[in-house]
N, C-alpha and C positions, 0 to 999 in steps of 0.2 A: 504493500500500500504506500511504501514511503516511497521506493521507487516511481512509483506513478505518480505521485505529487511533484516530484523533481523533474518528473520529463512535461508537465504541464505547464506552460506559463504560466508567470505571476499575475494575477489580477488587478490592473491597475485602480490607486485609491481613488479613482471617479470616473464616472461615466465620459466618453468622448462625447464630441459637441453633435453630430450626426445619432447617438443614441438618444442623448440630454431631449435634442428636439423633437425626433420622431416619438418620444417617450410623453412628452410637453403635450403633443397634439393631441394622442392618443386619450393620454386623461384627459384632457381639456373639454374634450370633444364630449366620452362615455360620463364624468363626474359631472359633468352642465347637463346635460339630458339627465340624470338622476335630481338634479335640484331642480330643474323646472318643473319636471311633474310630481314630486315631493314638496317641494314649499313651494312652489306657483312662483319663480323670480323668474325675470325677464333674463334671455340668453346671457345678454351683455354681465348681469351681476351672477349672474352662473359661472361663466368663465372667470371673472376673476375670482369668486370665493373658490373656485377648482385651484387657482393659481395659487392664491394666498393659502391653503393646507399643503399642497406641495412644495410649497418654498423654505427658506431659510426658517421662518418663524415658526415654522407648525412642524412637519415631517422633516424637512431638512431634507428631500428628497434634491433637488435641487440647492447650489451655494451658488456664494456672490459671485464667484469668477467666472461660472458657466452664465447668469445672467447677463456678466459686461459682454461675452464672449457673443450672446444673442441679441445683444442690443441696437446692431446694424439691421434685424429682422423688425425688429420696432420700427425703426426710423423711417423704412420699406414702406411699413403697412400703414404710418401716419399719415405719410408723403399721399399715397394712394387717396385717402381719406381728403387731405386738402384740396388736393385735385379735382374731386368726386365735388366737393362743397364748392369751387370753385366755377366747377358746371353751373350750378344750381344757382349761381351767382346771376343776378340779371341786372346788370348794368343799367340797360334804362330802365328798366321799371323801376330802379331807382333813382335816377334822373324824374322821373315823372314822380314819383311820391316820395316827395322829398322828406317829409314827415318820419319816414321809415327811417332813414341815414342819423334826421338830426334829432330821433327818438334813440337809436342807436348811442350818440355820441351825449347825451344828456346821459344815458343810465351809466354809460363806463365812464361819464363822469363823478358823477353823484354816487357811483357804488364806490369806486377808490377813494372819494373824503369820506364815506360812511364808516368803510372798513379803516380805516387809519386813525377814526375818532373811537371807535367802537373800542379795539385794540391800547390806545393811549388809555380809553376810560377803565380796560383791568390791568393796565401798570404797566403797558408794555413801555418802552423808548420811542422816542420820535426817531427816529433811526430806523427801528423794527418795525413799529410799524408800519410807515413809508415802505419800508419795504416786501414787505406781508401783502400790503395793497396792489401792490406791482403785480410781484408774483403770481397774486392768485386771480387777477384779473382777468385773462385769457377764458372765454365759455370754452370747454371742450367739443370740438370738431364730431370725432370719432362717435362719443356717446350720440347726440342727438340725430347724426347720421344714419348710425346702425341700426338705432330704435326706432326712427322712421321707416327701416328696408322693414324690419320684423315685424311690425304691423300693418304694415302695406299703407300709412297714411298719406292722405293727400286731401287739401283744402287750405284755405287761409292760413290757419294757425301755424300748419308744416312748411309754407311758402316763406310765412314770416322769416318763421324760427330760423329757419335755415339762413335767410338771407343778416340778419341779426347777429346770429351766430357768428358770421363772417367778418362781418364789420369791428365788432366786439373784441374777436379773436386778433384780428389786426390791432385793433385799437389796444387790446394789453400788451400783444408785443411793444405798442411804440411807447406805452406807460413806464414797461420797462426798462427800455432803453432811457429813455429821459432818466427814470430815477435813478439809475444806475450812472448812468452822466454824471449828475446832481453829488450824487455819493464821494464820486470817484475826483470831484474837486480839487480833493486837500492834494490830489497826485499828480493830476493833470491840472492842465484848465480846460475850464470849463466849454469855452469855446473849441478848443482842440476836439474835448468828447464828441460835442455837439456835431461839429461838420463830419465825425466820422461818423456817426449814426445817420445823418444824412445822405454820405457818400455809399453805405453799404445799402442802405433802404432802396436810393436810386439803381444800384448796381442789380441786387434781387427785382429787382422792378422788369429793369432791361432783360435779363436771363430768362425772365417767365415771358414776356413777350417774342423773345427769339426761340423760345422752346416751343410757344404756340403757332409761329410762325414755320417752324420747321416740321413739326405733328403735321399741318395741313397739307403743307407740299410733300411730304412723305407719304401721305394716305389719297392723295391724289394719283399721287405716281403707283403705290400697291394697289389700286383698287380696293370694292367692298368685298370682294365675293370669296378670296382666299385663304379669310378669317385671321390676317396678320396685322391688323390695326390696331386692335386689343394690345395686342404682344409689342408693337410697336413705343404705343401710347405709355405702357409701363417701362421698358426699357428709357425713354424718355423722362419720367417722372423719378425715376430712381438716379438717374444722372442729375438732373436738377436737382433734385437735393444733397446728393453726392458733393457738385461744385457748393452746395450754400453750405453742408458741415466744413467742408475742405477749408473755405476763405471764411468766415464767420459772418456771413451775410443770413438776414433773417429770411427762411425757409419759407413759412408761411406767407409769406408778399411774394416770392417767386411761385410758389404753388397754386395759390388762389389767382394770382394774374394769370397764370396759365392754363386755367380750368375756364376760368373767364373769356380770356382770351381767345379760345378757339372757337368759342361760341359766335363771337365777334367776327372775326377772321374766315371762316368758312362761307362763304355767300354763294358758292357753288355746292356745296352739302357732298364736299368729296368726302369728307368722315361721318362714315357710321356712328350714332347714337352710341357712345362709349360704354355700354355697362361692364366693369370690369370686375364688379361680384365677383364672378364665377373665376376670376386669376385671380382676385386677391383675395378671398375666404379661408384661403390658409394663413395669409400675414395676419388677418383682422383677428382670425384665432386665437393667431401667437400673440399679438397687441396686447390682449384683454389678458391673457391662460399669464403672459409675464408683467403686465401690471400687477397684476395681484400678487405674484410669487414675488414681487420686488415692495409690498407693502411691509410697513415696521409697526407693529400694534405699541410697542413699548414705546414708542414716540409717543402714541395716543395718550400715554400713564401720565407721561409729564408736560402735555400740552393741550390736554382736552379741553380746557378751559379758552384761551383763545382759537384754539380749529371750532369750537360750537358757535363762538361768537360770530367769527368770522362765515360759516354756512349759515347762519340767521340772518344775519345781516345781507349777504349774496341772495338768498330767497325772498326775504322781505323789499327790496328795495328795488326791483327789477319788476316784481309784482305792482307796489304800490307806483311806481312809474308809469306799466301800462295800463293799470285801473286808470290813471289819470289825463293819461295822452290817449285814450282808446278811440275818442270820438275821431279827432282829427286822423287818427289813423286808420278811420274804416272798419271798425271792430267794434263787437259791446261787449260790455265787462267781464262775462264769462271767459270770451279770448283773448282780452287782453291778461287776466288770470291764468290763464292757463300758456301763454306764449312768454311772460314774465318767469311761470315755475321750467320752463325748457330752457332757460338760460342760467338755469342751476347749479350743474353740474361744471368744476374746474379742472381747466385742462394743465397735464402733467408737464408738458412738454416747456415750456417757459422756467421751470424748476432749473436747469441748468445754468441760471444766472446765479443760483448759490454758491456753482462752483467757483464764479467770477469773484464773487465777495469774499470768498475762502481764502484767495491768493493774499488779501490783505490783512483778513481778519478772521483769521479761523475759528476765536470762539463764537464771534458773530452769527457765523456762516452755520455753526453747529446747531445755534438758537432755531435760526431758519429754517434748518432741513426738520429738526422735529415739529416746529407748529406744521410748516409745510406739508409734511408728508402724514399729520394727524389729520389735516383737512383733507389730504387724495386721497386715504384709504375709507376716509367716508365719502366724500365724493364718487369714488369710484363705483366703492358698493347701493350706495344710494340712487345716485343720478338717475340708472335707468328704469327704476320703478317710480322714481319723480316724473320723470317724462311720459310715462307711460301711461300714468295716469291722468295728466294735463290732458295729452289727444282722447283719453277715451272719455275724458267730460263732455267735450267739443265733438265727440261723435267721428273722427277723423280717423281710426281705427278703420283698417280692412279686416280679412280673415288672418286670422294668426297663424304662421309658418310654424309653428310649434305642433 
């Protein structure tokens, strides 16, 4: 028997990254079907409580290193995600209802002085604060997108949200970058920050417009009928974001211009109706199955206190906005209720300004990542039964893919 132990390799002390993920799927997939029809959650919060028991905090089936190792599969299926939004993006129609934009730009205003006062009033720093506001600013893409495919909605309130969402999502990135600017004073100046937030903003600007420029003239040239447009259109969207991690230009203004953009750009209708569902239902898996396996409850111990303030105040004050702007906006107040609670949920991706702050001030930066990450692990798990329930007030619910 000893003999045979010696002629066997030794088992390495982790899973390769090719096991890790095909493993990843696997539950993801089999443990979110088990919670959907056992506690009735919506896909989205299936997937990541599957991810969060498989991860570092719960079975430890999964560690950090295979996480970072998977985190370019993130980036993929985000990208994918903004693109998709970016579609859905309708230029004029907001040109023409202008209302929508500068209802947009009032609530992410008014929610980052809410949250920054909310915050100072249980003892945080004008520092942390400020920057808690930033960070969590961004609605997330991914969730309201996804929960809109799974319940097949469509009407007003899905028209809005989505178009909102977009705006929003933009609008935190540039919150961040200013406060981050603002921060970063005592290092730079200020005006130095400033123009390079400018100069990178323009550059993702131009990138997403020559990506949609080149998607058309590509799909012109492939035709429809070979079914390589799809394949095309991702290839492309994984390069754009490729060049915006590579140079540090913000992702999401190349993405959404580029989803925009083709919309715009096509006046010959050489591109097929992009649904790229069915190529990206594996990243959107992996998205959700490693958000959750990257959640820290123990953050939750010692920061529950402003992450609750902080999701009240995001809930409240998006709501009480469109109760109040609902006329001019074409809505009554059940929708404006219910298109205030789908901009609930906060997007993860903006979190990696912590690491920016780290470089200078690492206990800072350690403050942040746990209020931070107490807010996305209820975020995460929350969001999609918030939303879900906003559309089915509203009636906007089709048949359930479940």
């Amino acid at each position: 028997m000893n003999h045979l132990a010696e002629l066997l390799p030794a088992l390495p002390a982790s899973f390769n990254i090719l096991t890790t993920f095909g493993a990843l799927l696997a539950a993801g997939i089999i443990g979110a079907r088990l919670f959907v029809r056992t506690l009735r959650l919506p896909i989205l919060s299936a997937w990541v409580l599957t991810g969060f028991i498989l991860g570092p905090a719960a079975l430890g089936l999964v560690n950090q290193a295979q996480l970072t190792d998977l985190q370019p599969l993130v980036e993929i299926g985000l990208a994918l995600i903004l693109f998709q939004l970016g579609r859905r993006l309708d230029v004029g129609w907001l040109l023409r209802e202008r209302w929508l934009a500068m209802t947009s730009l009032a609530i992410a205003m008014t929610l980052f002085a809410a949250v920054a006062v909310a915050l100072g009033a249980v003892g945080l720093s004008v520092t942390t604060s400020l920057l808690i506001a930033a960070l969590t600013l961004a609605v997330s893409p991914a969730t309201l997108l996804l929960t809109i495919r799974e319940l097949r909605a469509e009407g007003v309130v899905s028209e809005r949200a989505l178009n909102q969402t977009a705006l929003i999502h933009l609008l935190g990135w540039l919150a961040l970058g200013l406060t981050l600017a603002g921060w970063q004073a005592h290092s730079q100046p200020l005006t130095a920050s400033l123009l390079s937030l400018l100069a990178r903003s323009v550059a993702a600007l131009l990138l997403g417009l020559f990506s949609a420029w080149l998607a058309v003239r590509l799909a012109d040239w492939l035709g429809k009928l070979d079914g390589y447009q799809p394949v095309i259109l991702v290839a492309l969207v994984t390069v754009t974001m490729g060049i915006c991690s590579w140079l540090g230009w913000p992702a999401a203004v190349s993405l959404l211009v580029f989803g925009s953009a083709t919309r715009r750009m096509d006046r010959q209708f050489a591109l097929a109706e992009p649904d790229l569902l069915p190529y990206g239902r594996l990243l959107y898996v992996a998205l959700f199955v490693l958000a959750g396996a990257a959640l820290e409850p123990r953050a939750l111990a010692v920061a529950w206190l402003p992450a609750v303030v902080v999701l009240v105040v995001r809930l409240a004050v998006p709501v009480a906005m469109m109760v109040l702007l609902a006329r001019p906006n074409g809505v009554d107040y059940r929708q404006g209720v219910a298109i205030g609670a789908t901009l609930w949920p906060v997007a993860g991706a903006p979190l990696i300004g912590i690491g920016m702050v780290g470089q200078f001030n690492p206990v800072l930066a350690s403050q942040l990542a746990a209020i931070s990450l107490s807010i996305l692990l209820l975020s995460e798990l929350l969001g999609p039964i918030v939303i879900r329930q906003a559309l089915r007030v509203c009636k906007e619910h089709g048949e359930n893919t479940r």
